[in-house]
Structures are given as structure tokens and as C-alpha cells.
N, C-alpha and C positions, 0 to 999 in steps of 0.2 A: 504493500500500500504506500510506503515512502516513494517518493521522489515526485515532481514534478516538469513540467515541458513547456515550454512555451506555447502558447495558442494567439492566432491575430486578431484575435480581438481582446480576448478573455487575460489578456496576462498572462497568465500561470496557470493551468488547469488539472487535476490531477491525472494520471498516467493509466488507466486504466485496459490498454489494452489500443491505442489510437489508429496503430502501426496493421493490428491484425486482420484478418478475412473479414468482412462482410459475413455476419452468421447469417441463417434463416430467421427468421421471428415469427413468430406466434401472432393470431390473430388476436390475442390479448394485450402483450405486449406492446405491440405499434400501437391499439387504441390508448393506452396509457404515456405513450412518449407522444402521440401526437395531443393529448391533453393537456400534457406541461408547454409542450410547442405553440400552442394553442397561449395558455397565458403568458408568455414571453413574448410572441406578437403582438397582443394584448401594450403590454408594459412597452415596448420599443415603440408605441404610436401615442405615449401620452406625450403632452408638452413640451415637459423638460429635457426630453430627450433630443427636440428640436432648440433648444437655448440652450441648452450647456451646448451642443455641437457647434454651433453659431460659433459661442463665447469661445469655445477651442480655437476655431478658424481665426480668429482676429488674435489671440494670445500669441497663437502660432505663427504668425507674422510681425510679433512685436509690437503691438497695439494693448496699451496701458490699461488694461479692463479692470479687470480685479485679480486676487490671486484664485488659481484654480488647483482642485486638489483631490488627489485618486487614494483609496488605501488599497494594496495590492498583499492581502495575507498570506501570497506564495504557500511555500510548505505549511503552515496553521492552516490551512484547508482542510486539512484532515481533521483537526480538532472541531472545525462550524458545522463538516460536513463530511462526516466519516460513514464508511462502506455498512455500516449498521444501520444508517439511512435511505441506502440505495435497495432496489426491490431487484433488479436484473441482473443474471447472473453472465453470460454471454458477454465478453471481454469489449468488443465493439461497441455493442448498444452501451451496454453500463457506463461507457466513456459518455458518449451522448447525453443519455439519464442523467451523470452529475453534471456533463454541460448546461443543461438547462436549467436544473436546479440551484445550479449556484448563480445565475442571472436571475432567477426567482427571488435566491434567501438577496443576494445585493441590492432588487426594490424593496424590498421589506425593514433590510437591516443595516445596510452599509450609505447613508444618505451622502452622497459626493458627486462627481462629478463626471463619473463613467458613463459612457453613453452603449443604450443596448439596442442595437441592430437588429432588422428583422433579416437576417443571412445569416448561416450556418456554413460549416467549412470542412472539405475534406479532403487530407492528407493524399496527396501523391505519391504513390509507390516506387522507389528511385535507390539506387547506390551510388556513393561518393568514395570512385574508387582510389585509394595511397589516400585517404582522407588524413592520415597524419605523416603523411609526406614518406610516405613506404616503410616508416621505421611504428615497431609494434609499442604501444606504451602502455605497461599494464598496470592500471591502477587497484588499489587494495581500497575499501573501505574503513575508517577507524573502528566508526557505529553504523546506523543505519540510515542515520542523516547530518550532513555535517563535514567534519573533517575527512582526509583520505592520505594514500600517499603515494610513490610509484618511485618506479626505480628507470632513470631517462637515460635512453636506448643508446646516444648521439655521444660515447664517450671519448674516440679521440677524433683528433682535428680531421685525420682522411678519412672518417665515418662518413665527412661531408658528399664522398660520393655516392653513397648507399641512398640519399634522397631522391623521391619523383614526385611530381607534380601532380596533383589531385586533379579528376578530371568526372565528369558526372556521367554516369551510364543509367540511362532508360530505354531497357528494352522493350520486346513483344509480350514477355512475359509479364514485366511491368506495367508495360499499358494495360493488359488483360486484370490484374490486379486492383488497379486505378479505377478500372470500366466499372466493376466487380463493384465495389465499395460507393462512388457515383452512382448507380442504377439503386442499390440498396438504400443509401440516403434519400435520392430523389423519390422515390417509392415511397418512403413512410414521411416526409417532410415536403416534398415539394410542391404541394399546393398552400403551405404555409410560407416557408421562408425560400428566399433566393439561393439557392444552394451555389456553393462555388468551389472550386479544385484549388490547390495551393501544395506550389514547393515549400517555397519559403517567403516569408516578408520580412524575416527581421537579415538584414544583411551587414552580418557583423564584420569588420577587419579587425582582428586581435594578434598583431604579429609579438608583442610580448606574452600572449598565452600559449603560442604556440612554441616559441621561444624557450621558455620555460620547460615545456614540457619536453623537448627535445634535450636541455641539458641540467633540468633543475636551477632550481631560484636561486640557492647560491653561486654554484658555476657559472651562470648565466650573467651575473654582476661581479665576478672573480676577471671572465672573460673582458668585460667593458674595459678593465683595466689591461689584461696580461694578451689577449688576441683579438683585440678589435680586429686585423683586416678579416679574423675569421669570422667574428660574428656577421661579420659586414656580405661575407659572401652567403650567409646562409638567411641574411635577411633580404636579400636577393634573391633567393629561389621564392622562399615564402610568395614575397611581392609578384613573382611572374606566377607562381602558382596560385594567388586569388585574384589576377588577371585572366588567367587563362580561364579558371572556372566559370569566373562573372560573365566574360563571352561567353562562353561556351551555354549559359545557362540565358543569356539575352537573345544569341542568335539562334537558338532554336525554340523560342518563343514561349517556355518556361517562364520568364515575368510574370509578376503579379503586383497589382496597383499594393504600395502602401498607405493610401495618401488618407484612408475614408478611418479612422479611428484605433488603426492597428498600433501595436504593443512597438516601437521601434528603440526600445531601450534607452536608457535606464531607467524605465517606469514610465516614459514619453509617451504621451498622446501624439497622434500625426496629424489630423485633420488638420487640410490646408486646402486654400484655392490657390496655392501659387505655383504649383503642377500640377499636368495634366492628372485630373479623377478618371477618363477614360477606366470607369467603372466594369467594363465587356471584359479586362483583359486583354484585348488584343493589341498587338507592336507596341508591347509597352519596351519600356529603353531605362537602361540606369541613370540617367539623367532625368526619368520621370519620376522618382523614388528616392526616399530619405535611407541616407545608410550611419552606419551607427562605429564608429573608434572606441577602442577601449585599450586599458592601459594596468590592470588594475595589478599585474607583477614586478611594473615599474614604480610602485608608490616610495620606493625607499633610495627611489637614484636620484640624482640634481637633475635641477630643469633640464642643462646642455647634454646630458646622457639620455633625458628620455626624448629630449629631438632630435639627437645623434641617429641613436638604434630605435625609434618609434617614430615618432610624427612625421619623418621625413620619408618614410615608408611607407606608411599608411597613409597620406597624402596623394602618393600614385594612385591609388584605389578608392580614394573616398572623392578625389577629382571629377570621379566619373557621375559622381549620384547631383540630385537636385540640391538638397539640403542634407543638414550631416550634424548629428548629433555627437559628444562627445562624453566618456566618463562614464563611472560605475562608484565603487566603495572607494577609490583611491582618493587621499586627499590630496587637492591642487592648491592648499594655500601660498606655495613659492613657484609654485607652477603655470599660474592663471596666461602670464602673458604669453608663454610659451606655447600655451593650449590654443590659444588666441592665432597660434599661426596654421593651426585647423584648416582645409579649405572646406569654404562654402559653411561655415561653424554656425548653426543656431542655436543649440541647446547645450548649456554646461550641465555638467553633475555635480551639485554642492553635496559631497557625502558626511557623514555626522563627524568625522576627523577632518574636515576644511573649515578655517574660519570665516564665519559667514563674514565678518565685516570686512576682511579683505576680498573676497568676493565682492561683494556689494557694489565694493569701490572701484572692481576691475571689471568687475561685468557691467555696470550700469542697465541702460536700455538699449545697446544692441546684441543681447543675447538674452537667450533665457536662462533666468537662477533656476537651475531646475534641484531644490533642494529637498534633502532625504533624513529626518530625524531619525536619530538614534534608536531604534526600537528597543536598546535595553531601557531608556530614561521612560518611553512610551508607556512600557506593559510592567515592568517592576517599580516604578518609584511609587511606593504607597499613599504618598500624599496627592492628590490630583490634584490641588491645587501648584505644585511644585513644575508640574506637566504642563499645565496652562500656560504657569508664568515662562519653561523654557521655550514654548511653542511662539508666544507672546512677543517675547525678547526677541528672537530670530526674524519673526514676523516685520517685527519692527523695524528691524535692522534692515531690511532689506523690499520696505514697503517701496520706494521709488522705484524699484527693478521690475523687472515682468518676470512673478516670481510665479513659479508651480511650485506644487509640495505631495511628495509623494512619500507616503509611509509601508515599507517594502521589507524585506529579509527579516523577517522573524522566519528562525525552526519549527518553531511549536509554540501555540496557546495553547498550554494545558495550564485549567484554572484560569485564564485571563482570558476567555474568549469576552465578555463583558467590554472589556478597554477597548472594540474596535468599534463597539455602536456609541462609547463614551467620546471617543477622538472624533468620530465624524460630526457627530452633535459641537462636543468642543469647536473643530476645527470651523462647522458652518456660521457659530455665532462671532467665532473669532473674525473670521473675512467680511461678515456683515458689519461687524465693529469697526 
């Protein structure tokens, strides 16, 4: 039941099987998913779901609205809405079933700023093959969510030629797969919701993740110092190898629009009118689409090390998208300017270790603060008023900016599922203030 995935709309949704066949279903079953399907249309056609979308549109552009603000309970999913609530058993559907559901319990329970669509989405069946650059990297788990470890493959410098370049294969078998899964959805939903296909929308460049994982976090910054030309050459494959990929996934018409509400990291709403919505899917281009830099194994190098071996890399590839998000947990408090040379940069990550007030002052109004409290100070400090005044304080801080706020990576509510109907309330009276 651990772990979660990303979904495009949803966030974070739990795992329950997304990837699998197309079961059969019961003529009981479908009436009971087309029921929930049913009030989820319901709820994507009231008001607010056409105002807060609006209010995203113009945010997302840099237009001084108000602050807006999503809670994303990630992994505590399972604590709001755990498999003891689910009625289906069949790996497929039961993924669906808490789709729905959890866009149910969020009108009911989660009051913010999510906007719920009447389209439903399903997974393309696809291989990404050397997806870690043909070297095997096996990770251990510590628990069952959480920590992990591995032992990276890349250990001397002429390992460097054992790497290939990732490249995506869908076959006939895949397509058959795809058709399988499509025909099954549109069959119990598609006279409800828009049904749609999807590789992928969130299109991330993380060449210090991958980085990492090829030689471990401390080698990896042992290296900055003792074989820069080496690392240099192996962040040059990476680079041509999520070049190649992005083609490879553009010209064969695999795109899919980001632009209508999708998850495009780090906790980032998309909605924009400043690309092409070209909603059909079709000839969509990276340049039509938000893509998303991350950095979060470089959080402990200097600025000129993380633009050295990062930005200046992921730069080739984040060139090619419309708008570009940056940042996850890593704090940018000495780093803001540097991030700044981003191309095509709209959204920063204020994570709970960056000081907002140097933010503040470095992001002003041509970017978005897109800031993330600390979910220990969230869900454990017992005094709520204590919660307020941090929320308050930040707020403040950074009231002139076009500020999101997104409250994200908690493990687990156990015991505190209560603090996420508490923050939303908090948080709705606080933006009114």
C-alpha cells in the first residue's frame, strides 16, 4: 500500500495497481464507479472551480491577485484514505475507485485551491529503455517509506564508457496494451468525463539526480573538486541523452498538453493562457509545455558549483519548453541569483530550509514564490496558534511577491489527519486577511 506516483492532475495519487491490465468488471462494479464518476462531474461544474482556475491563469502569468494555495498530503493519503475504504478489489479499477474518491473527500474536506476537472487519464503503456543510462542501480529500502540506499554502479572514471543513452520504445505490443486499458476506461466513464491517454506531463530535467545516482552524493561532490573534466563529460551524455529522449518523445507525437491544471512540480499548478491549450493533443511541441529543473543533491555545493555541473546543463533542455519551473526541498537562500539564470524561469521553490526574506527580496514580482512550509512545524507543533503565527510571519514576508503556498511531503498523518482541514481553514482566513 506505500508509495505513491505522480498523476496530472491529482498530485500524488496512491499506487494501486495504475500500470496493470484492464480487468473485466462486473456489472456491479462499473455501476458503482460510474456513481462516484457521476458526483465528481457533479463537483468539477460548480463555480469555484471556474474562479480559482481563472485566479491560476492570471497568478501564472504574474498578475498580483492574491496568494493561492494547494495542500498536497502525498504519502498521508493513506492515512485520509486507506485501502479499508476502498470496496474493489481488481488492481486497475481500485486505482480509479480511490481516484475518485479522493477528488470527493478534497470537496468535502480539503477547502483550497485545487481545481477538479471533469477528464480522467490513462496511463500509456511504454518502456524507457538504459532509462539509467545502461548502468543497473539497485536501490534497498531502509523502511517502507522514506529513507533508502544503493550502492552506485559508475565507480571508476573508464566506467564512463559502459553508459547509453535512454531512448523510449513503444511497440505493437504496447499499443495493444494502451488500446486494452483506453477501451476499458472509455466503456465505464466515457459518457461522463473526457477521457485522455498520457505518457507523461510532468517533464522533469534532474541531471544532479541522476548524477548522484551514478556515483553517490558524496563522490559526486569529492569529484567537483578532484575530476571535474570527468564529471563534465558524463554530464554531457546525460544532456544529449534527455535531448534525445524529448525528441524522440515530440516527434513521434507522444506530447501531451501541460498547460490545463497538471501537477508540473514542485507542487505547481500550470494553468496558463500563454501556450498553446491545444487541448486535442495533437502536434503538441516542447515549447508548448512547462518543464520543470531540479537540483535537490546539489543543496550543499556553492552557487558556482551548482551552475558549473547543473544549470548550465539543464539549461540545454529546459530551452526547449515554454515556461520552466525550478526547485524542490533544496534551499536556495545563496543561490536565488544563480537560479535566476534558469531559462525561461517562472516558478521558484521557497522550500522550508530557504529564507523567505531573502527570497522575497530576490524574487520580487517577476517570479513566482512558490513556497512550501515545513510540514514538521505544520502537523507536530501542538500549539496552533504557534502554526498560525509561522504561517503569518512568512505570509507577510512575502505579501508583495506572487506568492503560492503549497503544503507537501508529509510520510504519514497518523493521529494528525485533523491539521489538514485545520491549515486549509487557517490558511483560507489567513489570504482573506
Amino acid at each position: 500500500m506505500s508509495g505513491t506516483y505522480m498523476h496530472p492532475t491529482g498530485g500524488y495519487i496512491m499506487n494501486f495497481g495504475a500500470s496493470a491490465d484492464a480487468e473485466p468488471i462486473t456489472a456491479q462494479d462499473r455501476m458503482y464507479l460510474r456513481g462516484l464518476a457521476q458526483r465528481v462531474k457533479e463537483i468539477s461544474q460548480k463555480p469555484r472551480q471556474g474562479v480559482n482556475r481563472d485566479l491560476w491563469i492570471r497568478h501564472n502569468k504574474l498578475e498580483h491577485v492574491r496568494p493561492m494555495y494547494v495542500i498536497y498530503p502525498e504519502d498521508g493519503w493513506i492515512d485520509l484514505l486507506g485501502p479499508e475504504q476502498l470496496q474493489l478489489q481488481a488492481p486497475f479499477w481500485r486505482n480509479y475507485e480511490w481516484y475518485l474518491k479522493h477528488l470527493i473527500y478534497r470537496d468535502q474536506e480539503i477547502d483550497d485551491d485545487f481545481v477538479i476537472e471533469p477528464e480522467i487519464y490513462v496511463t500509456a503503456d511504454h518502456t524507457i529503455i538504459d532509462g539509467n543510462y545502461g548502468l543497473e542501480v539497485q536501490y534497498q529500502l531502509v523502511q517502507d517509506t522514506g529513507a533508502y540506499k544503493w550502492d552506485p554502479p559508475l565507480r571508476e572514471y573508464s566506467d564512463v564508457k559502459k553508459l547509453r543513452k535512454p531512448r523510449l520504445e513503444i511497440d505493437e505490443k504496447h499499443e495493444k496494451k494502451t488500446r486494452q486499458r483506453v477501451d476499458g476506461v472509455t466503456d465505464v466513464f466515457g459518457d461522463i468525463f473526457e477521457v485522455k491517454t498520457i505518457l507523461t506531463t510532468s517533464m522533469q530535467v534532474n541531471h544532479p539526480g541522476i548524477l548522484a545516482a551514478m556515483r553517490g552524493i558524496q563522490q559526486m561532490m569529492l569529484d567537483m573538486y578532484d575530476a571535474p573534466k570527468f564529471l563534465h563529460e558524463i554530464l554531457e551524455i546525460i544532456t544529449e541523452g534527455y535531448l534525445g529522449l524529448f525528441k524522440q518523445i515530440e516527434d513521434n507525437g507522444y506530447l501531451r498538453p501541460n498547460t490545463w491544471g497538471h501537477y508540473v512540480d514542485s507542487g505547481g499548478n500550470s494553468y496558463t493562457d500563454e501556450l498553446p491549450l491545444n487541448k486535442d493533443g495533437k502536434d503538441i511541441r516542447l515549447s508548448d509545455l512547462w518543464g520543470f529543473g531540479v537540483a535537490q543533491e546539489y543543496s550543499e555545493v556553492s552557487p558556482q558549483m551548482h551552475y558549473e555541473f547543473g544549470i548550465q546543463y539543464q539549461n540545454r533542455v529546459l530551452e526547449l519548453f515554454g515556461i520552466n519551473s525550478y526547485g524542490c526541498c533544496e534551499p536556495y537562500t545563496h543561490k536565488i541569483d544563480v537560479v535566476k539564470k534558469v531559462s525561461r524561469l517562472r516558478r521558484v521553490s521557497v522550500s522550508p530550509w530557504c529564507d523567505t526574506r531573502v527570497a522575497a527580496e530576490k524574487l520580487g514580482r517577476k517570479y513566482i514564490f512558490s513556497w512550501k512550509p515545513n510540514p514538521s512545524v505544520i502537523l507536530y507543533e501542538e500549539d496552533f496558534g504557534r502554526i498560525r503565527e509561522y504561517v503569518r510571519t512568512n505570509m507577510s514576508i512575502a505579501r508583495d511577491c506572487i506568492l503560492e503556498i503549497f503544503f507537501k511531503d508529509p510520510v504519514h498523518l497518523k493521529g494528525k489527519e485533523h491539521r489538514i482541514k485545520e491549515l486549509t481553514s487557517m490558511l483560507r482566513m489567513e489570504v482573506e486577511r
